[in-house]
C-alpha positions as CSV (number, residue, x, y, z in Angstrom):
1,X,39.6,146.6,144.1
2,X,37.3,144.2,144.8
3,X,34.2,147.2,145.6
4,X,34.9,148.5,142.2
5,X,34.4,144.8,140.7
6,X,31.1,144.9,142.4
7,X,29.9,148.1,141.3
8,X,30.9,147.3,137.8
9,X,29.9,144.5,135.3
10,X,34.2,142.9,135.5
11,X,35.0,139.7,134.4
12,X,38.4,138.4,135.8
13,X,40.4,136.2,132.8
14,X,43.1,134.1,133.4
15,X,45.0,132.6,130.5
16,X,47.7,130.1,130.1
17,X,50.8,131.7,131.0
18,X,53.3,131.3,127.9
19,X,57.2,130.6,128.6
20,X,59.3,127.7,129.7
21,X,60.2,129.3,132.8
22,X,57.2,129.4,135.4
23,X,57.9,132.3,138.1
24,X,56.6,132.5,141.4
25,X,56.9,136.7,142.4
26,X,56.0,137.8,145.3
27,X,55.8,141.5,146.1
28,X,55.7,143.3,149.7
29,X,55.4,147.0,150.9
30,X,54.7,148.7,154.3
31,X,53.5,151.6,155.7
32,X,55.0,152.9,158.8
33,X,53.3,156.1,160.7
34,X,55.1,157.1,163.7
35,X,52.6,160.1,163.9
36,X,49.4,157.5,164.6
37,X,48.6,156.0,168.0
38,X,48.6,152.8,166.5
39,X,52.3,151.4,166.4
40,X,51.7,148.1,164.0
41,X,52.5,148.8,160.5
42,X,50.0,148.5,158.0
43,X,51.4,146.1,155.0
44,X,50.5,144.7,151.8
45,X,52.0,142.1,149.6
46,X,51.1,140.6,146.4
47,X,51.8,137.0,145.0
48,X,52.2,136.5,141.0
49,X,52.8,133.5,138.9
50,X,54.3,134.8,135.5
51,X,56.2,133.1,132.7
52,X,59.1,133.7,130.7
53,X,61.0,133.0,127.9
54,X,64.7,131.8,128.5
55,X,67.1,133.1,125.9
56,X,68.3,131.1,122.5
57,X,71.7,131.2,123.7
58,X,72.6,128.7,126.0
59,X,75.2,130.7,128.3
60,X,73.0,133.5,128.6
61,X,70.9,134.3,131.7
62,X,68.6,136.9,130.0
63,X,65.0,136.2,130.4
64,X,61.8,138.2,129.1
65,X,60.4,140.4,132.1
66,X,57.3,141.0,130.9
67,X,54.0,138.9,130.0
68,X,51.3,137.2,131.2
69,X,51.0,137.3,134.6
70,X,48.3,135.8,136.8
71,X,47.2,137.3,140.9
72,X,47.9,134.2,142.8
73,X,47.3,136.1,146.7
74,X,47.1,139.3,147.8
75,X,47.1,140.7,151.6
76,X,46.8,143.6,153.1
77,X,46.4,144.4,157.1
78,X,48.2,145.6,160.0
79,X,51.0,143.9,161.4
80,X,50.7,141.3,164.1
81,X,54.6,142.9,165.7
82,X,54.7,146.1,167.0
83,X,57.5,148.0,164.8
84,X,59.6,150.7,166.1
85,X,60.6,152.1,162.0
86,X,60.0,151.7,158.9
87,X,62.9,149.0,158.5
88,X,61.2,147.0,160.9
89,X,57.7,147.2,159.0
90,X,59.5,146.3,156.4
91,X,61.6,143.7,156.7
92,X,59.0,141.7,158.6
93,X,56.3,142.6,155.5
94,X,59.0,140.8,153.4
95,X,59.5,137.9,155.6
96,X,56.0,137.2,155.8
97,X,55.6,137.3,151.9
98,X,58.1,135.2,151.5
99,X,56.5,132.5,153.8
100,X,53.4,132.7,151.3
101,X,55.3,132.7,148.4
102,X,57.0,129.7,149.4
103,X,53.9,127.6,150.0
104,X,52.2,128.8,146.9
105,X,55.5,127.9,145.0
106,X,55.4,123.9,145.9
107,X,51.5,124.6,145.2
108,X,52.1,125.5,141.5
109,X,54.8,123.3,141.2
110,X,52.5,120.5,142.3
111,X,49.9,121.6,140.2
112,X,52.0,122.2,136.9
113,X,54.6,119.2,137.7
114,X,53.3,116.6,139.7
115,X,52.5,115.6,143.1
116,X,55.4,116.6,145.7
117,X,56.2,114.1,148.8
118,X,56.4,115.4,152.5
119,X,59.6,114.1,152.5
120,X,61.2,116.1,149.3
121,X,59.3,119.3,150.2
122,X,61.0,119.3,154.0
123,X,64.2,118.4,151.9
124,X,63.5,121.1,149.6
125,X,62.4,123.4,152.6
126,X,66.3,122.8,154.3
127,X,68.1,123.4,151.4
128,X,66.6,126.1,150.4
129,X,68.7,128.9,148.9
130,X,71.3,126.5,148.3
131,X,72.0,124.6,144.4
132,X,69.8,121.9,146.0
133,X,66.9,123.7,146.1
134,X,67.4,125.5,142.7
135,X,67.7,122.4,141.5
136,X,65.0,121.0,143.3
137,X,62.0,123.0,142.0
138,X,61.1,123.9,138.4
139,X,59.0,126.7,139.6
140,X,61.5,129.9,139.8
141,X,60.4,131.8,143.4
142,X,61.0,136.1,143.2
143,X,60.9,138.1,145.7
144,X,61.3,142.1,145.6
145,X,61.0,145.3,147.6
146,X,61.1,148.5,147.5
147,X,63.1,149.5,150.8
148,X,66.3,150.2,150.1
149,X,67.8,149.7,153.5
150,X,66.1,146.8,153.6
151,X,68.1,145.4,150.3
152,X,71.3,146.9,151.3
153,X,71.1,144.9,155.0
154,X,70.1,141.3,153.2
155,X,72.7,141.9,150.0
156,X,75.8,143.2,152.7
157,X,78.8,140.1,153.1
158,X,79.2,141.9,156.9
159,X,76.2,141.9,158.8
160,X,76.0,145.2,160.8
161,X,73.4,144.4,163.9
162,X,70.4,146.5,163.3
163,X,69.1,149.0,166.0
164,X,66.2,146.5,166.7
165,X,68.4,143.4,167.7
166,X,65.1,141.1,167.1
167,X,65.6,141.8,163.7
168,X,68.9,139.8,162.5
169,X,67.3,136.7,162.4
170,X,64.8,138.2,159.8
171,X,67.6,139.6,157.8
172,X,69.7,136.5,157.5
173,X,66.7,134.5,156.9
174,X,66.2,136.7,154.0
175,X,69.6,136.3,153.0
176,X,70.6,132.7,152.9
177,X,67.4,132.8,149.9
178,X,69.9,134.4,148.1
179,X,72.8,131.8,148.6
């Protein structure tokens, strides 16, 4: 993207994203070769702050998906693990979005709502996927990917132990931001 900027005259404009809901979406992918030499996955996430509109009724959850919507981050590079499938790749590529996501969220929610204290964001940071934390934060945090093994393993109420024991910590970390 960015050698394509440089070859051509591109202006980036950002404008003032409309909605009384400020979201903080963060997007991951992997590539996993088992054909290559090379046995760290090659990854990519994307971070987005986007608005929406909540609906007139009161009871309804029903938001606008579409809009503005403003790069925040973006990554791509091989993974520091070694991963031995694509689940692996990515579950981890999701994990470590996440952990980006999150720190750009208390960002913009500093930045649109006032200064945060060290003290509320480690509370915010225990609680988090709990009614505390939704609470907590005005800023609404997204997170998606495309596997879906990946979204069947974090959504399941049973957790089956994956064939790489290393990763159930990854998976019910993913899971209790769901809670």
């Amino acid at each position: 993207m960015l050698s394509y900027v440089k070859r051509h005259n591109v202006q980036a404009h950002y404008r003032k994203i409309p909605g009384d809901i400020i979201r903080v979406v963060g997007v991951s992918d992997s590539a996993y070769k088992v054909e290559t030499d090379e046995t760290r996955a090659l990854v990519g996430d994307i971070t987005l702050m986007m608005g929406s509109f909540t609906s007139p009724r009161a009871d309804a959850l029903e938001c606008e998906p579409f809009g503005v919507c403003v790069l925040l981050d973006y990554t791509c590079r091989r993974q520091k693990r070694v991963c031995r499938s694509t689940f692996a790749a990515e579950i981890r590529a999701l994990n470590d979005c996440t952990e980006r996501a999150r720190v750009i969220q208390l960002a913009v929610e500093e930045a649109l709502y006032g200064p945060i204290t060290a003290s509320r964001a480690l509370a915010i940071e225990e609680f988090s996927g709990s009614a505390v934390h939704t609470a907590a934060l005005k800023t609404h945090l997204e997170l998606c990917v495309d596997a879906k093994s990946v979204y069947t393993a974090i959504e399941a109420t049973e957790t089956k132990i994956p064939a790489e024991s290393s990763l159930l910590s990854s998976i019910q970390s993913a899971r209790e931001l769901l809670d």
